[in-house]
C-alpha positions as CSV (number, residue, x, y, z in Angstrom):
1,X,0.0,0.0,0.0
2,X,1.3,3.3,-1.1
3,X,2.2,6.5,1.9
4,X,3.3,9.9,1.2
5,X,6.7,10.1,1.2
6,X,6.9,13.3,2.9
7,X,4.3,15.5,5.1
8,X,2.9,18.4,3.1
9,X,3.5,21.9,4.7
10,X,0.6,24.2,5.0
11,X,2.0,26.6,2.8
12,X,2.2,24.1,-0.1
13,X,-1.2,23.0,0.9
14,X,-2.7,26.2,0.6
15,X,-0.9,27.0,-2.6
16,X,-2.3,23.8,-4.4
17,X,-5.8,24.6,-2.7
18,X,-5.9,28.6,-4.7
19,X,-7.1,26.7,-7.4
20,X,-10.0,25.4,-6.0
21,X,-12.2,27.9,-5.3
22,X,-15.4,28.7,-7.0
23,X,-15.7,30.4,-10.3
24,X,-18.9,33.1,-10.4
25,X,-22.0,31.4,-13.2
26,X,-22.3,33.6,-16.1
27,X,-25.9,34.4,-16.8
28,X,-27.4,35.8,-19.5
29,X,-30.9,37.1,-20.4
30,X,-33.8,35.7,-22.3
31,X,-34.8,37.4,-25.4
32,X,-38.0,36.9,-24.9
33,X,-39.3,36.9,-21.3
34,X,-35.6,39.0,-20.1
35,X,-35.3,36.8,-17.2
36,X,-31.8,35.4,-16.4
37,X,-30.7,32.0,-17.5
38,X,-27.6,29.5,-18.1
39,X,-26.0,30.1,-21.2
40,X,-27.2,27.7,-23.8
41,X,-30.0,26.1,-22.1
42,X,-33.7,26.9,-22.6
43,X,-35.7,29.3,-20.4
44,X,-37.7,27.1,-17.9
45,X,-39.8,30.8,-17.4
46,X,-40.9,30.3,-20.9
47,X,-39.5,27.6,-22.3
48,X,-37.9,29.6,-25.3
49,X,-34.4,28.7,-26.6
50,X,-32.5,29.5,-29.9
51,X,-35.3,31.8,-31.1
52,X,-38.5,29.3,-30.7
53,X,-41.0,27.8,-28.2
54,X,-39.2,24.4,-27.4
55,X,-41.5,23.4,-24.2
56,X,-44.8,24.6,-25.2
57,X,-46.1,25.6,-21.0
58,X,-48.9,27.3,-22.0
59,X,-50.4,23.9,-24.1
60,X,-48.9,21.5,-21.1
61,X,-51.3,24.1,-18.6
62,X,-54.3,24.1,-20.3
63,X,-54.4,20.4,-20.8
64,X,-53.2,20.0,-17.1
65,X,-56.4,22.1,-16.0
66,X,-58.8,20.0,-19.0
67,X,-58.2,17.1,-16.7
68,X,-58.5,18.6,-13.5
69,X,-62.0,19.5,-14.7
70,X,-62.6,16.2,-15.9
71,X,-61.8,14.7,-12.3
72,X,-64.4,17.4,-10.3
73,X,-66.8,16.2,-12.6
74,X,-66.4,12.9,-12.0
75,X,-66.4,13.2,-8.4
76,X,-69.5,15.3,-8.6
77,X,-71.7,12.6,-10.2
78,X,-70.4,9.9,-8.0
């Protein structure tokens, strides 16, 4: 089983750790809605990306609230 040959100082410690902070995310805006978001990856406010609708929200709402509707009527006649 391999050891360290020698103890590392804490100077030489520190100076291999100054590498490994944390760099700052770079966000940029939406074009269409203008909120801030990842670079190259689509708006989850809007679901926009490269200049068109990829997740269409506003058709995965109206069907989520069509089934809702369809479950209150079906506990109403029960």
């Amino acid at each position: 089983m391999a050891l360290p040959g020698k103890r590392r100082t804490k100077s030489s410690k520190r100076r291999r750790a100054a590498h490994f902070a944390l760099s700052k995310t770079n966000l940029s805006t939406c074009p269409k809605c203008k909120k801030p978001i990842l670079p190259h990856r689509l708006c989850q406010f809007c679901g926009y990306y490269k200049g068109r609708d990829v997740l269409f929200l506003d058709i995965k709402a109206a069907r989520k609230k069509k089934k809702e509707k369809k479950k209150e009527q079906k506990m109403k006649s029960k």
